[in-house]
C-alpha positions, 0 to 999 in steps of 0.5 A: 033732483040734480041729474049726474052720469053713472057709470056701471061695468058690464059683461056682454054673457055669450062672448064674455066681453066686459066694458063700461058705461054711462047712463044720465039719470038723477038717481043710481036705480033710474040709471040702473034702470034704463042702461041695460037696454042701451047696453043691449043696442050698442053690444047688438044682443038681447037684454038678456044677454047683458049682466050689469056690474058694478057701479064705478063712478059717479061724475057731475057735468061742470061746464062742458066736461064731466068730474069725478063726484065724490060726495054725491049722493044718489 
């Protein structure tokens, strides 16, 4: 399976703050998966604290730069 980089929304809960951000994984539930902890250490808070949104896009790695992936399949 080809590994692609999701990027979901996301709401910091206690301060409101919304965001986005990416996580490598070769399928949407994998990167929907391991994102909310990632999320947590970079907002420095707890998972629970995190509320995961959309998913709002999905993009390949074509050399040394990302593109937008239209048809991909997760």
């Amino acid at each position: 399976m080809e590994t692609l980089r999701y990027t979901f929304e996301y709401e910091v809960v206690s301060s409101g703050e919304k965001s986005e951000f990416s996580q490598m994984a070769t399928s949407k539930e994998e990167a929907a998966a391991l994102i909310i902890a990632r999320i947590a250490d970079l907002e420095f808070t707890g998972e629970e604290d995190i509320k995961l949104g959309d998913l709002i896009a999905i993009s390949k790695q074509v050399g040394d730069n990302y593109v937008a992936c239209e048809g991909c399949a997760s």
